[in-house]
Structure formats: C-alpha cells, structure tokens
C-alpha positions as CSV (number, residue, x, y, z in Angstrom):
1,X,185.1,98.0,148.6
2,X,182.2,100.4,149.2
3,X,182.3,101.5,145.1
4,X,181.9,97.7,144.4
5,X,178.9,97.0,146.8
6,X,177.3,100.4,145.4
7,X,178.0,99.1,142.1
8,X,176.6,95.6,142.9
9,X,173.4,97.3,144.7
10,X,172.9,98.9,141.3
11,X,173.3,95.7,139.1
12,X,170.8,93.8,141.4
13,X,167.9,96.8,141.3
14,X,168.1,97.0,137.4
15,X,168.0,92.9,137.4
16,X,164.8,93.2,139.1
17,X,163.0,96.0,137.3
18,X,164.0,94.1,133.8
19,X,162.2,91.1,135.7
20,X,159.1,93.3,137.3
21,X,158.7,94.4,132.8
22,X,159.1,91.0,131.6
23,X,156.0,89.9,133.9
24,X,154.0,92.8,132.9
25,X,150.9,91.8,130.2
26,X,151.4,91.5,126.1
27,X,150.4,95.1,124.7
28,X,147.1,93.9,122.6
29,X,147.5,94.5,118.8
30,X,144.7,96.8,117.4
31,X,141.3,95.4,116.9
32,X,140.7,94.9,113.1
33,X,137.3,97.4,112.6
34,X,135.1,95.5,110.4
35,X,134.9,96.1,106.4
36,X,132.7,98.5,104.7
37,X,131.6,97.8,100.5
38,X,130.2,100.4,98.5
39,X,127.4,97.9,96.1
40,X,125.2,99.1,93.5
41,X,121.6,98.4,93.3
42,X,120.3,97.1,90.2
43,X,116.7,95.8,88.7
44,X,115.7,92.7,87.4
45,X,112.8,90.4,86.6
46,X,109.8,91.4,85.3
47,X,110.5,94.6,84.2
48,X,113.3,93.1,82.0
49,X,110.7,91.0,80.4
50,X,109.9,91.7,77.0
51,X,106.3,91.5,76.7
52,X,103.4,91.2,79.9
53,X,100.3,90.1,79.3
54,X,99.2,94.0,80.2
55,X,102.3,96.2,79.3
56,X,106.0,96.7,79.3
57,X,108.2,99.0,81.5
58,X,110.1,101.2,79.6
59,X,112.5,103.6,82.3
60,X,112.7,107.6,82.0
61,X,112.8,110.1,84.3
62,X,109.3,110.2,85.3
63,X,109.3,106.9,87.4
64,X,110.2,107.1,90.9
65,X,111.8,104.1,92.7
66,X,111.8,104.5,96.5
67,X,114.4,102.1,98.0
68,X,114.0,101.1,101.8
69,X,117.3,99.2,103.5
70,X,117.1,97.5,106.6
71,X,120.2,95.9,108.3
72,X,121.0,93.5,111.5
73,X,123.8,92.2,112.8
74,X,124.3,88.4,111.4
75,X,123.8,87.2,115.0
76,X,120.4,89.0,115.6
77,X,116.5,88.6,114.0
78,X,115.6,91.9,113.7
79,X,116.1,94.4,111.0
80,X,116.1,97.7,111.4
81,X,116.0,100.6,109.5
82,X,119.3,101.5,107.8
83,X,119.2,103.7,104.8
84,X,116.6,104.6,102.3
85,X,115.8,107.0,99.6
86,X,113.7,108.5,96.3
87,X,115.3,107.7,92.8
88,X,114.3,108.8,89.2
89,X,117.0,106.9,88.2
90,X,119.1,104.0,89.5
91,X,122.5,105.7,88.1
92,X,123.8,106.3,91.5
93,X,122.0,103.8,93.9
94,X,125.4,102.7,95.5
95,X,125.0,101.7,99.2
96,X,127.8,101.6,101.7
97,X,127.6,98.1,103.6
98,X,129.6,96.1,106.4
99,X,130.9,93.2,106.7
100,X,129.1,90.3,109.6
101,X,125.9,92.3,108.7
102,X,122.8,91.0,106.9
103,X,120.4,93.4,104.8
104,X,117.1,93.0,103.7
105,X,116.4,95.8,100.6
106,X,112.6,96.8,99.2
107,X,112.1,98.7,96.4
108,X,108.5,99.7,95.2
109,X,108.6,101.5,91.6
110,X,105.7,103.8,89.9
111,X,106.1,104.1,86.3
112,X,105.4,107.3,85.4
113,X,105.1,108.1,88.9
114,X,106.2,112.1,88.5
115,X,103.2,112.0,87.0
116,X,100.9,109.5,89.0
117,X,101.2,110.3,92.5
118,X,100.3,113.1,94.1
119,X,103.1,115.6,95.2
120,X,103.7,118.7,97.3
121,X,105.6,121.5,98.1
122,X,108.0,121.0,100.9
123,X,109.8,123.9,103.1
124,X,113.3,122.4,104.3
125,X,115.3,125.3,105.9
126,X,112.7,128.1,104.6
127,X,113.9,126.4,101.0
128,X,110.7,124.9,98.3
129,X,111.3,121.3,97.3
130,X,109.0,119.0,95.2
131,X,107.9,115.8,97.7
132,X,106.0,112.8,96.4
133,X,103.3,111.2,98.9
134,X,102.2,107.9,99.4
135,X,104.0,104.8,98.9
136,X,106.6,107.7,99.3
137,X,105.9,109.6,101.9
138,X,108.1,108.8,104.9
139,X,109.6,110.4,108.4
140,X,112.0,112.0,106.9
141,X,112.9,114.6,109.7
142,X,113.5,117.5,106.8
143,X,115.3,120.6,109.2
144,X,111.9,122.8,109.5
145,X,109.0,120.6,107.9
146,X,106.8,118.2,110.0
147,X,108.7,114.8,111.1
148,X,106.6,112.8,108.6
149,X,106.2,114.5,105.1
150,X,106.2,114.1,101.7
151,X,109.5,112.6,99.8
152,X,111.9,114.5,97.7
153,X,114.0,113.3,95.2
154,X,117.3,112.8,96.1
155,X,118.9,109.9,93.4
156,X,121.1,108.9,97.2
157,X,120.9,107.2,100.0
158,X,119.9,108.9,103.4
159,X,121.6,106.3,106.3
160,X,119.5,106.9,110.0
161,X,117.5,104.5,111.8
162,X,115.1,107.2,112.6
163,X,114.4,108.2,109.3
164,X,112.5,106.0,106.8
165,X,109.1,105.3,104.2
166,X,106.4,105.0,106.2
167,X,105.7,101.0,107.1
168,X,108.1,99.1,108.4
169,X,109.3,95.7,106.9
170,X,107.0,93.0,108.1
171,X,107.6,90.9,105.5
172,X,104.2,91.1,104.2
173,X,104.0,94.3,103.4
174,X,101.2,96.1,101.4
175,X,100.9,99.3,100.3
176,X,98.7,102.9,100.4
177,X,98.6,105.7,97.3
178,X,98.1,108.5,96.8
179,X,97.1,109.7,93.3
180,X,98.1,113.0,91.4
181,X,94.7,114.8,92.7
182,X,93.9,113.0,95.5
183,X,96.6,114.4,98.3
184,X,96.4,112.8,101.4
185,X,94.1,110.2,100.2
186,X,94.4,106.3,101.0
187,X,93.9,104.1,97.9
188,X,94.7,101.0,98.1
189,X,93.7,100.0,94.3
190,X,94.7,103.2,92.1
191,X,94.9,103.1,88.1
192,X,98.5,102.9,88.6
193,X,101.2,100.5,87.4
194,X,103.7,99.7,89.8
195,X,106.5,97.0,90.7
196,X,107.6,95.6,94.1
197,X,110.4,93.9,94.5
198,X,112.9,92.5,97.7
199,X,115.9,91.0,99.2
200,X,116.0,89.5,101.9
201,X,119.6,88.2,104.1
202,X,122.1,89.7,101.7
203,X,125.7,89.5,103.5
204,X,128.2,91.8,101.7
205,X,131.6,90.0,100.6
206,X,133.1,91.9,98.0
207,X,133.6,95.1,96.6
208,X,131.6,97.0,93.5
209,X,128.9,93.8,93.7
210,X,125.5,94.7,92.1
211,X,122.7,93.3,93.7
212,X,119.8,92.6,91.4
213,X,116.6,92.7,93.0
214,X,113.6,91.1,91.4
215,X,111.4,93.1,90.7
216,X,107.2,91.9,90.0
217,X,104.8,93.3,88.4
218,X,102.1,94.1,90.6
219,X,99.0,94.7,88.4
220,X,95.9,93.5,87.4
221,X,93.6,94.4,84.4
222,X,89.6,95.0,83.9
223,X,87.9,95.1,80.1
224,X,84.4,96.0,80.3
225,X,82.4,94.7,76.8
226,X,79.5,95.5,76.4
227,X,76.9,93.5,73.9
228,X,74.6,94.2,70.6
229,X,71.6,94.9,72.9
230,X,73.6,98.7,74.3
231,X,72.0,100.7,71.3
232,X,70.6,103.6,73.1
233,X,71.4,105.8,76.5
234,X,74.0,105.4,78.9
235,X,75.4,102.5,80.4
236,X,77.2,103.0,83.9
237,X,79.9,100.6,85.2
238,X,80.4,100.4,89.0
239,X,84.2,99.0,90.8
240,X,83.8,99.0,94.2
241,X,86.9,100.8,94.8
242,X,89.5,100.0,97.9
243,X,90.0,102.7,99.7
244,X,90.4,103.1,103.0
245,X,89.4,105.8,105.1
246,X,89.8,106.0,109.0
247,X,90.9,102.1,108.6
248,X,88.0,100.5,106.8
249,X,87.2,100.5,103.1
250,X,84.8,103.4,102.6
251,X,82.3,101.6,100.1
252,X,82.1,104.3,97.5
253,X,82.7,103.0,93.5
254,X,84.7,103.9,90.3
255,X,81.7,105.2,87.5
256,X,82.6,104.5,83.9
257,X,80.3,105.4,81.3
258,X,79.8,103.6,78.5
259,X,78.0,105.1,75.2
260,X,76.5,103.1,72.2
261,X,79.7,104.2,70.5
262,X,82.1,103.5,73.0
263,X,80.9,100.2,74.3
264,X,84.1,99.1,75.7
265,X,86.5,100.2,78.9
266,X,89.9,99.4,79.9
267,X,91.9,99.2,83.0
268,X,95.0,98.9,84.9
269,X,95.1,98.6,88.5
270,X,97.9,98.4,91.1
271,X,97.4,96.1,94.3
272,X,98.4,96.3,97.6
273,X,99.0,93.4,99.3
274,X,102.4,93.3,97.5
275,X,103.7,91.4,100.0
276,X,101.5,88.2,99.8
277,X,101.1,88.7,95.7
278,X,105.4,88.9,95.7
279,X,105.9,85.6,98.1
280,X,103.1,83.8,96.0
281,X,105.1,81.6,93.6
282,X,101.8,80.4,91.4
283,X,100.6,82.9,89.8
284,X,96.7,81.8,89.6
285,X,96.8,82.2,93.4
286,X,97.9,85.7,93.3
287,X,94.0,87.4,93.7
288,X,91.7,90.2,94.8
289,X,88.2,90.0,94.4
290,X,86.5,93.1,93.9
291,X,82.5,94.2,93.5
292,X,81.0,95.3,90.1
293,X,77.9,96.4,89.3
294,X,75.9,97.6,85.9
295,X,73.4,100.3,85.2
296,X,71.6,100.8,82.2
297,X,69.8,104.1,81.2
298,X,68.0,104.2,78.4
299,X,66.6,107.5,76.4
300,X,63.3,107.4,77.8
301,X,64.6,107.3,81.4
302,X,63.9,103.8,82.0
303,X,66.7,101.9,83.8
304,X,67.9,97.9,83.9
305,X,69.7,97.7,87.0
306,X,71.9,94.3,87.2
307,X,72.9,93.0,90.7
308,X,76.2,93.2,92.2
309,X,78.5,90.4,91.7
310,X,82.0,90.2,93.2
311,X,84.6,89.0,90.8
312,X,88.0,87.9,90.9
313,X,91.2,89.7,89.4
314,X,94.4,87.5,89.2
315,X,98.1,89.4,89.2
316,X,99.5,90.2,85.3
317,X,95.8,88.8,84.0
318,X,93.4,91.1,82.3
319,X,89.9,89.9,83.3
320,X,87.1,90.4,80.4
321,X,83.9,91.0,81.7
322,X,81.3,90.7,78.8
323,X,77.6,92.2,79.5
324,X,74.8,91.0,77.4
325,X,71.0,91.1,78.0
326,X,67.8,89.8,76.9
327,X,64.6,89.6,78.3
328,X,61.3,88.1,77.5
329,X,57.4,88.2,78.3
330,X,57.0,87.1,81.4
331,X,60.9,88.6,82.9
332,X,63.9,90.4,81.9
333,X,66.6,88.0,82.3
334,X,70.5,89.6,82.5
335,X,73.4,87.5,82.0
336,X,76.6,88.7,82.8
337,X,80.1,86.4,81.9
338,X,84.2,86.6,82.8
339,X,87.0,85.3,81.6
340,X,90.6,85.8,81.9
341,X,92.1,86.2,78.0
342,X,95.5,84.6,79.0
343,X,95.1,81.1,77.3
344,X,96.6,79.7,80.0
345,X,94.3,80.3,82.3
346,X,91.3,79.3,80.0
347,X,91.1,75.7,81.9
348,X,90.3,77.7,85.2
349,X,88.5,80.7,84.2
350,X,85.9,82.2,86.3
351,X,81.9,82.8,85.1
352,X,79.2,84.8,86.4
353,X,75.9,84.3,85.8
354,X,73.4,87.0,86.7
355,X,69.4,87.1,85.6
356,X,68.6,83.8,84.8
357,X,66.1,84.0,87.4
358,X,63.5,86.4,88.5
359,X,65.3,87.2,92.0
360,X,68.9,87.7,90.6
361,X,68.1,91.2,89.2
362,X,66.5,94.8,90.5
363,X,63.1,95.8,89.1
C-alpha cells in the first residue's frame, strides 16, 4: 500500500509540472532582419543626348563623377549621409541598399575633371595619394590627414555617416570649384563643363536593379564678336567673375584680349546654383546674369571705354554678344547687342543698348 501512494505521489507531481510547461509563453520565432540589394548606378539624360547646343560628353578616364548617397528610414524626413565616393568610371558603382529605406543619390560630374580641378597630394598612413578639391573635396577622415581634405579616387563606395563631400543635401544645392591652378580657391563660375544630376525617394525592391539618374547639363556659353570698326590696338573684354571669397563675391573680372586678327572669343562656363537650374523644368528660366564690360585701346594710347552692362546667360544657350561702334561730331556713340543663337529662343532674346546717348558711355 505504501509503494502505490509513493507511486501515486509521483504520477500527480509530474501531472503538475507537464501543466506548470504547458502555461509557460510560446518561444518567439526569430525576427526576419530586413533585406539588403546590391544596385548599380547608371547615367542618363543629357549626357546621352546626341548633340547640345554647346558640346557633347564623350566618357574616358579623365572625368571624375563624385556620387553622394543619403538614406532614411521610410517612416522618417530626414536624410542622412549614407555612402559616397570619387569615380573615373561608373564600372563598379554598385551600392548595397535595405529594404523599408528610402535614398536620395547626387552625382555631380566634371568632364575632363583629372584635368580641370585642382588636386593635391594627400598623406594617408604616411602613404602619397592624388586628391581632387572642390566640388570634391569632402570629410573624409583619411587615417593621418586633416578631417576634411582633398578626394581620392576610389571607383567604390565608402558607407559612414560621418564621412561625406562637403555640403549637405538641401535640396537646392549649389556648388564651389576649384580649378587646376587655383587650390583652395572658391569659384563659383569656372570655364568648366559639368553635369548634376539626382534621385530623390528611391526604395530598393529587387536585386541587380540599375538606377538611372538624370543627369543635366549645367552650362552656359559667351561669344564675344567684335565689329569692322576693331582695326587697330587692343580690345579688352571684362566678366565679372563669381567668386567668392570670405562669403561675398570678390568683384575682380575675367580679361580677354581681343586683337584685329582675332576679333572673336568663346566660352563655356559651369553654374552653381545646380540645384535651382536642375528643379527648373523651362529651360528659358534657368538664368544667371553676369556684368561685362569693353575696353578699347588704340595704337596711339587713346582709349573708348564702354559702360558696364549686366547681361543674362540662360542654361545649354550660347549668348552672342556683338560690339560695334561709331561715333560722330558732336559724340561718340557705342552700341553694344545680344542674342542667344538657339532659334528657339529668338522670340525672347535679350538686347543691350549702350551709347546712344551722351551719358551711357565714359569719356
């Protein structure tokens, strides 16, 4: 009898632990970690186009492409920075994504920019690298070079938030250079050619997608002709140029000189405001105005000095500005016209008149 109440004792414990388990909480399955894509960046737009009304981009591996990615969770405004880096060739641009994140991706491109902007030698880890300055310079935190530096080529992606081309994505975002012979300078209207181009609240879905981003030109173009009166001395064209030094444009000018046998100039500048210029879907709204001047010296040291006059450039449009003179016995009298050559923008093309009067030039 006291084996089968032992026995029974033990039957009732076990009962109860198997009851205490059954109560006890659902181990959770594993939570699923959200899905990373590897997509490849390419180019399109203008740069595919076959002919501008200034010139056609042809790649090598003299241009330099600096990408900038910026990323957010899907539930969230703000972007921050994500990856970046400088590209002589878009071969490799693959960028690992995620999944419930949006990306926003800029790319600025210099043809020729090897070339065009100014570079630098670099220590990193007491080794000599090539870096490229502005649009490309960055904080790039190189191991034993200054947090902000120069930008070497690396043809891959560099993934910090701490780490990225200097200024941030505002959405309207413009741009300073730095020429090849002007280090650490701040133009904001070089004689370069360059593209912007951006993206703005891709979500990644699949796997091996290529994301085009359209890429504008961001360009405008100055021809200087000069008339039948130009038959002796020198004539000197002054641009105002924009360039900014301590924040405010420093007021110097561009010089070109134009000789009896070289009556004409012509030039292609890059803009800044590549923000504004890439939202701008007309195309005749897409302007700078910029301040040109005209001196002429003739063989006997005389001058005719022409007033400024501020004109207006229009993106992918070469303005013509034609210089004539004439003058008579009681004043000299200067005229000075514009116009855009684009046909279609012959309806609304701009002209300057200047010397028609007595007070409109400088004795």
């Amino acid at each position: 009898m006291k084996t089968r109440n032992l026995l029974f004792a033990a039957f009732v414990a076990a009962m109860a632990m198997a009851a205490c388990e059954s109560v006890l909480p659902e181990q959770q399955p594993p939570i699923d970690e959200p899905r990373t894509f590897t997509v490849h960046l390419g180019m399109s737009g203008e740069i595919n186009v076959s002919q501008n009304p200034l010139t056609r981009f042809t790649p090598d591996d003299r241009d330099l492409y600096g990408i900038q990615v910026y990323h957010k969770p899907a539930s969230e405004s703000r972007y921050q920075p994500f990856a970046y880096g400088l590209f002589d060739n878009l071969e490799n641009a693959k960028l690992e994504v995620t999944e419930n994140y949006n990306y926003a991706i800029e790319v600025i491109l210099v043809n020729d920019g090897k070339d065009k902007i100014s570079r630098d030698s670099i220590l990193v880890d007491n080794v000599p690298y090539v870096g490229y300055d502005k649009p490309f310079r960055a904080y790039n935190l190189y191991p034993g070079a200054t947090a902000q530096s120069v930008t070497i080529v690396s043809n891959e992606f560099t993934y910090a938030e701490d780490r990225y081309f200097d200024r941030q994505y505002d959405g309207e975002r413009d741009l300073r250079f730095a020429p090849a012979g002007r280090p650490n300078s701040d133009f904001i209207a070089p004689r370069l050619d360059t593209y912007y181009g951006k993206l703005v609240g891709y979500t990644p879905t699949t796997e091996g997608a290529v994301i085009d981003i359209y890429m504008k030109h961001m360009i405008y173009g100055l021809k200087v002709e000069v008339g039948e009166f130009f038959n002796e001395g020198k004539l000197e064209v002054y641009l105002k140029r924009l360039e900014f030094s301590n924040g405010s444009a420093d007021g110097t000018y561009e010089t070109y000189t134009l000789t009896p046998d070289n009556k004409n100039k012509e030039y292609i500048y890059s803009h800044y405001e590549v923000g504004k210029w890439y939202n701008q879907t007309d195309v005749t709204k897409a302007t700078v105005n910029r301040d040109i001047d005209f001196k002429w010296i003739k063989d006997d040291g005389s001058t005719v000095e022409w007033q400024e006059k501020s004109i207006q450039f229009t993106r992918l449009k070469e303005t013509v500005v034609t210089l004539d003179y004439y003058e008579d016995e009681s004043a000299g009298s200067n005229n000075i016209s514009m116009h855009y050559d684009d046909t279609e923008m012959e309806l609304g093309y701009k002209s300057y008149v200047i010397g028609d009067t007595q007070d409109e030039y400088d004795w």
